[in-house]
C-alpha positions in Angstrom: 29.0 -6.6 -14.8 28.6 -2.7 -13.9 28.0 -1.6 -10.7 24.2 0.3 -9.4 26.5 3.3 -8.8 27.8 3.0 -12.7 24.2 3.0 -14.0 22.0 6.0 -15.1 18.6 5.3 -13.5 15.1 6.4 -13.6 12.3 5.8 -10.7 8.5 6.8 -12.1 5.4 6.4 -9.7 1.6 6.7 -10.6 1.2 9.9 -8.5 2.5 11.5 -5.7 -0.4 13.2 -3.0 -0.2 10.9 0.0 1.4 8.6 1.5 0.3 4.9 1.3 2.3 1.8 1.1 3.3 2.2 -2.3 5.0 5.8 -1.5 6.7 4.3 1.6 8.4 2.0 -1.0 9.3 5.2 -3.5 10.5 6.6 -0.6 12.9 3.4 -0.3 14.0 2.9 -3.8 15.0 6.7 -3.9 17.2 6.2 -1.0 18.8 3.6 -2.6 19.1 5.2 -5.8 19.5 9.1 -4.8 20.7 10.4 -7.9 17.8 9.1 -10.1 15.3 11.8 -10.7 11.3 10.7 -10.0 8.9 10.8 -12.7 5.1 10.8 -11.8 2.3 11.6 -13.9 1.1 14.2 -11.3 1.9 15.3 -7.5 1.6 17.6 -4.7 4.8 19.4 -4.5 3.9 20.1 -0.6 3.8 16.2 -0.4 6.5 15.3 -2.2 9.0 17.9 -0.1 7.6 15.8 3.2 8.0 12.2 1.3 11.3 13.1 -0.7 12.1 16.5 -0.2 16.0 15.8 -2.0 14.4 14.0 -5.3 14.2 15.8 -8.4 10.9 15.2 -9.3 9.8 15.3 -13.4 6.3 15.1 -14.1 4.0 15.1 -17.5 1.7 17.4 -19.0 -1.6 16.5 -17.0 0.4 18.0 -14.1 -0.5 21.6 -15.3 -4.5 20.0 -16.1 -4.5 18.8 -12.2 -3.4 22.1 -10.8 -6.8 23.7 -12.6 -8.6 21.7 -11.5 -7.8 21.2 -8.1 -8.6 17.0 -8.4 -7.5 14.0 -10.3 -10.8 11.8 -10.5 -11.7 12.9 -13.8 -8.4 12.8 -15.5 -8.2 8.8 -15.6 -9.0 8.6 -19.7 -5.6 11.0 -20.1 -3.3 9.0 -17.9 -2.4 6.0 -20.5 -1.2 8.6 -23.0 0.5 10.6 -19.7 2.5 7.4 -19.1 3.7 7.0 -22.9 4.5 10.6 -23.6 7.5 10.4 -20.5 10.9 11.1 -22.0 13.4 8.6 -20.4 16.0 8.7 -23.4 19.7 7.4 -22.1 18.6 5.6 -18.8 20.3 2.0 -18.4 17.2 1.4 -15.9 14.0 2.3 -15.1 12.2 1.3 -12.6 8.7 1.7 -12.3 6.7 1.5 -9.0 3.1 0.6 -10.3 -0.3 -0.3 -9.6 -1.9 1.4 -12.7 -0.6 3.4 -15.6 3.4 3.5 -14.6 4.2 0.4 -16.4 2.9 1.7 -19.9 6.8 3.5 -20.1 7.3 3.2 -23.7 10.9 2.8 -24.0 13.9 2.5 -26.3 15.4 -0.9 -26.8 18.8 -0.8 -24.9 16.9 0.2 -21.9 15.9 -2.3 -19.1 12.5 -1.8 -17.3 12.2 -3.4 -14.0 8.4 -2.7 -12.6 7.9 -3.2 -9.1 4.7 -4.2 -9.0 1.7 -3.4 -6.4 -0.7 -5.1 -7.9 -2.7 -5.2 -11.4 -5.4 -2.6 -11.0 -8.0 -3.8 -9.1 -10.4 -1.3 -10.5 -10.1 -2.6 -13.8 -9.4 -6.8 -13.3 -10.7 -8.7 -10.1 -12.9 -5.7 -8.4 -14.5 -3.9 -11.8 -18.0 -5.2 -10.9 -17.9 -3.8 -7.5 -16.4 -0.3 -8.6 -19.0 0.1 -11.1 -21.8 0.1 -8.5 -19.8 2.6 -6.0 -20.3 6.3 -6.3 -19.3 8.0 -9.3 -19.3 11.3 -10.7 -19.8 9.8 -14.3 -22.6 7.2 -15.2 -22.3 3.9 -15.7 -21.7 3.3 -19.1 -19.0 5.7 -19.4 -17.4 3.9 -16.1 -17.9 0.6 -17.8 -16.7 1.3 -21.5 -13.3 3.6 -19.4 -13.0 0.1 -17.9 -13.2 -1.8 -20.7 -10.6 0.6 -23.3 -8.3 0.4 -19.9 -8.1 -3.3 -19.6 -7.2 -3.5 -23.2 -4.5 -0.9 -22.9 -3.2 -2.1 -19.2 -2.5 -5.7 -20.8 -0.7 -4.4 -23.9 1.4 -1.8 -21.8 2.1 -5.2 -19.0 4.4 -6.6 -22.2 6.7 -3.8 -22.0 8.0 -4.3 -19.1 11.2 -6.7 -19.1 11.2 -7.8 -15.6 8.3 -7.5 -12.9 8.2 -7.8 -9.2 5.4 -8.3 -7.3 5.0 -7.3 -3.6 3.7 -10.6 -2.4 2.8 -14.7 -4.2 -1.1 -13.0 -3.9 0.0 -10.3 -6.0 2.2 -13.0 -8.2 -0.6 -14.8 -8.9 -2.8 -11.8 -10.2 0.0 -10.9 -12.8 0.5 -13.8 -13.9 -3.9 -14.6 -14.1 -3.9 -11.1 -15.9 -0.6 -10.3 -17.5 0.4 -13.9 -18.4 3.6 -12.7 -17.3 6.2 -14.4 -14.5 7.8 -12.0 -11.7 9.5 -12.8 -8.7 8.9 -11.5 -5.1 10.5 -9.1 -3.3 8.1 -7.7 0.0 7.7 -4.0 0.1 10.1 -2.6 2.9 8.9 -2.0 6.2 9.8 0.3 9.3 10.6 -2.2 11.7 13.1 0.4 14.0 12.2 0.0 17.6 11.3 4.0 18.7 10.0 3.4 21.7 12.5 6.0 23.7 8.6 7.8 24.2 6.5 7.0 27.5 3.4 5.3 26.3 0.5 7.6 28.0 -3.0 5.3 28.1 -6.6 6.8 28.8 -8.6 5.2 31.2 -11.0 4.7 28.5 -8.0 3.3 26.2 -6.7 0.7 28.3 -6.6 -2.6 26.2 -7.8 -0.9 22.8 -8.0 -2.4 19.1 -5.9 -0.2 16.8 -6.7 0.1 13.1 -4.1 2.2 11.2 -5.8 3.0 7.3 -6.5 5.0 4.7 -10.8 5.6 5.1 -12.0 4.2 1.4 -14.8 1.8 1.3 -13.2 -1.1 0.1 -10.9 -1.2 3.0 -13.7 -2.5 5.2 -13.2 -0.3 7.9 -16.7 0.0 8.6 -17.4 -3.8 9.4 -14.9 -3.3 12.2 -17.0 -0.1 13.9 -20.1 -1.9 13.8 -18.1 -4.8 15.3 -17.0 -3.0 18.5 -19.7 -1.3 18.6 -21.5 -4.2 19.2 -18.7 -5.5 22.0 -18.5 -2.1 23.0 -14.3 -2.8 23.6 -12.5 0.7 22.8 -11.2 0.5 18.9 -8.9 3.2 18.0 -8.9 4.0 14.5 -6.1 6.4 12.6 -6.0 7.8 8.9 -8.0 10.3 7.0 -10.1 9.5 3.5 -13.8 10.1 2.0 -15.1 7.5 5.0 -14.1 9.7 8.0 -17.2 11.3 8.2 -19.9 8.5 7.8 -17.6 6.3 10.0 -17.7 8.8 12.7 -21.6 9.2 12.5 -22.3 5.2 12.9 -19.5 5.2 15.8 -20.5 4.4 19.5 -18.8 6.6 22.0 -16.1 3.4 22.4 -15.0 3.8 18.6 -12.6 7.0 18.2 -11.2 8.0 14.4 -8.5 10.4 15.3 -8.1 11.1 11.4 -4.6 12.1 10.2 -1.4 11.5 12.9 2.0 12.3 12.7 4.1 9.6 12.6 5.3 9.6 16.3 1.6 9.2 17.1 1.3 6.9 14.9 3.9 4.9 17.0 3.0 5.4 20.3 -0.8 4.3 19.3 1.1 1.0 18.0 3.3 0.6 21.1 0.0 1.1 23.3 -2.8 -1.3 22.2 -3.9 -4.7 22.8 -3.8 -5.9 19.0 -4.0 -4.6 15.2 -7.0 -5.0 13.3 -6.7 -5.7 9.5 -10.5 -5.5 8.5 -10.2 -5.9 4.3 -8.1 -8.0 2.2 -4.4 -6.1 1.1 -2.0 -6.6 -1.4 0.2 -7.4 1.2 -0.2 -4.7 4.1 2.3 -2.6 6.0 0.5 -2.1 8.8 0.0 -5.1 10.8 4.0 -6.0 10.0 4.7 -2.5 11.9 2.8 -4.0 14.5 4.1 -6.8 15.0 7.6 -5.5 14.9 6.6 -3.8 18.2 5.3 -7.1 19.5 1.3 -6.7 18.8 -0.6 -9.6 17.5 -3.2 -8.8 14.1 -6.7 -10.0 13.8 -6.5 -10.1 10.0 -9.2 -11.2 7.1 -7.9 -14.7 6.0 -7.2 -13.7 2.0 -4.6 -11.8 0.4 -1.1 -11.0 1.4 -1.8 -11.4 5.1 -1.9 -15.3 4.6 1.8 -14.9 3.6 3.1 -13.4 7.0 -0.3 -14.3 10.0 0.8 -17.1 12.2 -2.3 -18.3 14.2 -1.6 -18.3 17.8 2.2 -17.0 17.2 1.3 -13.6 15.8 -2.5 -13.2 15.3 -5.6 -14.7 14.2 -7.5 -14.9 11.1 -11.4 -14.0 10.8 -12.8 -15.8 7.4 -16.0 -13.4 6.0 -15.9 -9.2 6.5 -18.8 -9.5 8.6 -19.2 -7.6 11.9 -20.5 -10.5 13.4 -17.2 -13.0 12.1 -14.7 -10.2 12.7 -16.4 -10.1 16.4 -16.1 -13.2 16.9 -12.5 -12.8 16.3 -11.7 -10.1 18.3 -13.1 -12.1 21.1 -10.8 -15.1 20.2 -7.9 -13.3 20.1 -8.6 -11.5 23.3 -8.9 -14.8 25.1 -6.0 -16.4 24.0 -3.5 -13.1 24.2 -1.8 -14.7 27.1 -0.7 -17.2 24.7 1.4 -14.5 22.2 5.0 -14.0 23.2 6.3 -10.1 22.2 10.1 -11.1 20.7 8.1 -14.6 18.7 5.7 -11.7 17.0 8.8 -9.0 16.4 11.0 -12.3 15.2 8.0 -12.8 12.2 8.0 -9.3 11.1 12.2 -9.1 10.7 12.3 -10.6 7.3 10.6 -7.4 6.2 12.9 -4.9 7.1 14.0 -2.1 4.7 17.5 -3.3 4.4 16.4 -6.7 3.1 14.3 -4.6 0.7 17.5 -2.6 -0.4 19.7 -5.6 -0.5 17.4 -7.2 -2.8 16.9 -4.6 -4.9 20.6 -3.9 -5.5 21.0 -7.3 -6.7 18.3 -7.5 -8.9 19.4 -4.2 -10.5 23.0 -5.5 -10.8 22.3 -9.0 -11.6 19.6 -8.1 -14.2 21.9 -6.3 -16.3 24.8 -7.5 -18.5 
């Protein structure tokens, strides 16, 4: 059985402008795999020299069609045939990190694609009704018939993958409901280092604040959670950047701060100094609230998706049922009540199984015991 370091391999992502979860975990993968150049069907180049400034990033011809135009939200229809026309000729492995077009690799026989799998696109599948009626520079009918023509092509290209992995049972379930494929789970990797050599510095008017640490798109709810404390007027601290940062700032009491974009060491220090994490919309799976924890900090957390796979009532957080200001309230106000009750090391204990080496190791031995 050969050896990862015996194997030519390939990593190719959707497309490289910011970081989310999924480019946390291309992050990972290329650490593991340092020699295996990055396909994506478009990037950033000043992003990807942040992200992974030693990869040797390959990229298709709708890279040069994205630098025209300055944006990607019109070049959906090409990206099926952007996926397909990649060259990965002489790769033992390829391993796709995916939520939309990067598991349509056509590929020759003797070479085994492993798709790691965030989850089938939503915008297509389970939320197509509700991204039809969001804003949209096209009209309807052309978003509807896209949809349509993509579904079609997104289950034919799910049937060339050999082996898929899904970030979370949730997302299992939604490959197998779409794809009527089966995939094991391996959880997306997750900072868990300590980094709290910093001295926490707390406002006055911070002391005992929410945190909610997001990228600002519609469907991530964020907006139930403002009109939540603005209602309990308790200080809510809210981080990331994204088309919603300047209506959420307009229906925002004076107790609800967005501080957009962060660095990282913000980022931190934010997590080390408030009360509890707010998860607001359902995830995949979720990054967030796990970094959280592993700094001790219970999660109030929408009770569907991948946060029913790691929330603990009353060990690690609590779970409000319906994205409703007045529910997720009502939670907050739960959770503040009982917070005596957590205990710091119990919520960092939960969030250890997540840890980027348990990624790696699990990778490794998929890779090696996956081919022959």
């Amino acid at each position: 059985m050969p050896k990862v370091q015996e194997l030519k391999i390939a990593l190719v992502h959707d497309w490289l402008l910011g970081v989310g979860g999924a480019e946390k975990t291309l992050k990972t993968l290329h650490e593991i795999f340092p020699r295996a150049p990055v396909y994506t069907l478009f990037y950033n180049k000043n992003f990807t020299e942040y992200l992974i400034p030693k990869a040797e990033i390959r990229t298709t011809f709708v890279q040069k069609i994205y630098q025209v135009l300055g944006s990607h939200k019109i070049l959906t229809p090409l990206l099926p045939l952007a996926a397909e026309s990649i060259e990965l000729g002489g790769f033992d492995v390829v391993i796709s990190s995916s939520v939309a077009f990067a598991k349509g690799l056509v590929l020759k026989p003797q070479t085994r694609h492993i798709c790691y799998c965030y989850s089938p696109a939503r915008q297509i599948w389970d939320w197509h009704a509700e991204y039809k009626h969001e804003g949209h520079w096209a009209p309807k009918p052309w978003v509807f018939l896209t949809q349509h023509f993509l579904r079609i092509w997104d289950r034919h290209a799910s049937t060339r993958v050999d082996q898929f992995v899904a970030i979370s049972e949730n997302v299992r379930s939604r490959i197998k409901k779409y794809y009527n494929r089966d995939s094991i789970v391996i959880y997306p990797p997750v900072n868990l280092s300590p980094e709290t050599n910093f001295e926490t510095k707390k406002q006055k008017s911070e002391e005992d604040y929410f945190l909610i640490v997001s990228r600002l798109f519609k469907h991530k709810k964020i907006d139930v959670a403002v009109r939540a404390f603005n209602k309990l007027g308790w200080p809510l601290i809210i981080i990331g950047e994204g088309p919603e940062l300047n209506r959420l700032k307009k229906i925002a009491e004076p107790n609800v701060r967005l501080l957009g974009y962060q660095t990282y060491t913000t980022v931190r220090q934010h997590y080390e100094g408030c009360l509890a994490f707010i998860m607001p919309q359902e995830e995949d799976f979720g990054m967030t609230p796990i970094e959280a924890m592993a700094l001790g900090k219970p999660v109030l957390a929408l009770k569907r998706g991948g946060a029913l796979e790691y929330i603990q009532e009353g060990l690690n957080g609590e779970f409000f049922e319906d994205p409703t200001e007045e529910v997720l309230a009502d939670g907050a106000r739960r959770l503040k009540q009982n917070f005596s009750t957590y205990r710091p090391a119990e919520i960092k204990k939960t969030a250890e199984r997540f840890s980027a080496e348990h990624f790696k190791n699990q990778i490794i031995n998929l890779v090696e015991n996956y081919i022959d």
